[in-house]
Structure formats: C-alpha cells, structure tokens
C-alpha beads as a LAMMPS data file, in Angstrom:
LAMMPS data file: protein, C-alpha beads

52 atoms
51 bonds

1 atom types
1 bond types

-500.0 500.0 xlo xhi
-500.0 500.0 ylo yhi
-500.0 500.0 zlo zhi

Masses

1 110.0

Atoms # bond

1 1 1 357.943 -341.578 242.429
2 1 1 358.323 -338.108 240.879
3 1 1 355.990 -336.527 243.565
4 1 1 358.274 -337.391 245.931
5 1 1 361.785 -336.322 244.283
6 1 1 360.153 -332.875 243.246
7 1 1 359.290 -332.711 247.238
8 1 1 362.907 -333.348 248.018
9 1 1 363.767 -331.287 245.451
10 1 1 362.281 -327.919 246.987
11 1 1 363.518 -329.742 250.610
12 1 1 367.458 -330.480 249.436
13 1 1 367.925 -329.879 245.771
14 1 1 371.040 -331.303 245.076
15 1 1 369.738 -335.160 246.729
16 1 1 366.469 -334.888 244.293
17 1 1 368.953 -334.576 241.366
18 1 1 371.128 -337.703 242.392
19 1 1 368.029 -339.501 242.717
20 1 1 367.299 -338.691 238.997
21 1 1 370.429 -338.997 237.370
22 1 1 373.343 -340.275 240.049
23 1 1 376.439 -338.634 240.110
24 1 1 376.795 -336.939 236.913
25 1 1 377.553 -333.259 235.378
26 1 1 374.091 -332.404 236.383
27 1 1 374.239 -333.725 240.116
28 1 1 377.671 -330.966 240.330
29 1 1 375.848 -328.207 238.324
30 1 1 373.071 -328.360 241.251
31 1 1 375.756 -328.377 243.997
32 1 1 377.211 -325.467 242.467
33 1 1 373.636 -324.045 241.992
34 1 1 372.504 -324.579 245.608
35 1 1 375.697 -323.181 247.108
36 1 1 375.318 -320.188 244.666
37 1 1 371.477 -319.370 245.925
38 1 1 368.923 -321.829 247.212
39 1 1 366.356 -321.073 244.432
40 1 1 368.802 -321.895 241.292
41 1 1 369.172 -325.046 242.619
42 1 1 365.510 -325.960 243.192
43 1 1 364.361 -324.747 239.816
44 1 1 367.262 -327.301 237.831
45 1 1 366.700 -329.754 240.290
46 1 1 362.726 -329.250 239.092
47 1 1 363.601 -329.176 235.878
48 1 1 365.835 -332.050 235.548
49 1 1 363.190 -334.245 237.510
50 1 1 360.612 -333.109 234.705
51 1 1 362.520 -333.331 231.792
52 1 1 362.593 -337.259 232.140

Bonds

1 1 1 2
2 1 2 3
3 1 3 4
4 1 4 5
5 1 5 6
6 1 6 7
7 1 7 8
8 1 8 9
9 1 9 10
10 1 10 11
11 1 11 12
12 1 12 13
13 1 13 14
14 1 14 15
15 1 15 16
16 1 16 17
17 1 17 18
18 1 18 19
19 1 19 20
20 1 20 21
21 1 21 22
22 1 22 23
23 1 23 24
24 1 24 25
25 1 25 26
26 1 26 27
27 1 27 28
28 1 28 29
29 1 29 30
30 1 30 31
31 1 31 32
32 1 32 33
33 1 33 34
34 1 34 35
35 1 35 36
36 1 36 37
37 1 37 38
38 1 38 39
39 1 39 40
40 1 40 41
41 1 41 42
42 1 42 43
43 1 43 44
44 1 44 45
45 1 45 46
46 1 46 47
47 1 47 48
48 1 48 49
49 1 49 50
50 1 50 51
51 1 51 52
C-alpha cells in the first residue's frame, strides 16, 4: 500500500499525505508546501509516507 501512496505522492502530494495521516497538522503543512512549490510538497509528502 505504500507503493501506491508514494506514487500519488509525486502525482498530488497533499492526497498521499491524507491517506497517511487524515486531516491533521501535517495534511495543512503539505497544502501549504504544495501551494508554496510543487517539490516541497512531494519531498514531506515522501517523507511522511516513510517515516511510518
């Protein structure tokens, strides 16, 4: 199942994160992220899929 949120991840970071975690801090921090620049958001949205 990781496979496939790390491939929505790089595809739409911020709906790999709520798959992880749900609406949380960490589901806004990659909203701001993505808006910001579209590689911030991949990389946290990689790294909070890993860090489970």
């Amino acid at each position: 199942m990781d496979i496939i949120r790390i491939l929505l991840s790089i595809l739409l970071p911020p709906l790999g994160v709520f798959l992880q975690v749900g609406l949380g801090t960490h589901f806004w921090i990659n909203i701001i992220l993505t808006i910001l620049g579209y590689f911030p958001g991949v990389i946290h949205a990689i790294y909070i899929i890993a860090k489970k």
